[in-house]
C-alpha positions, 0 to 999 in steps of 0.5 A: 064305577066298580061294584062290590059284593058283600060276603060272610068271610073271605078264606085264603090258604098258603100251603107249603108244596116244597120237598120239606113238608114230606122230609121226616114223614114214615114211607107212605105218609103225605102230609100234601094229601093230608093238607089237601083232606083237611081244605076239602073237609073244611070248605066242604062245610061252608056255604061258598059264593058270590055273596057267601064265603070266598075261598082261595088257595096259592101253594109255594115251593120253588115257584108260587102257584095260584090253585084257586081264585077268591 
């Protein structure tokens, strides 16, 4: 039998990592840093655990990459 956790809010992000999210920035603009500050930010301010709120994140580009597990 499988036991299941209860939790406030499951957060997932997909985040673009191709070449095109830097193709019409200035030099010396990241929009991947940009992306990166604003998760930080945003799971820096909520309660994270196992029967608090679960966060994942998967970037794709050529390939797909797992970054963080809910």
């Amino acid at each position: 039998m499988m036991h299941v956790v209860a939790c406030l809010l499951d957060i997932s992000f997909v985040v673009d990592y191709s070449g095109s999210i830097e193709d019409t920035n200035p030099p010396g603009v990241s929009n991947w840093q940009f992306i990166i500050e604003f998760m930080v930010k945003l799971v820096s301010s909520i309660n994270i655990g196992q029967s608090a709120t679960h966060v994942g994140a998967v970037s794709f580009g050529t390939q797909l990459k797992i970054l963080y597990l809910v």
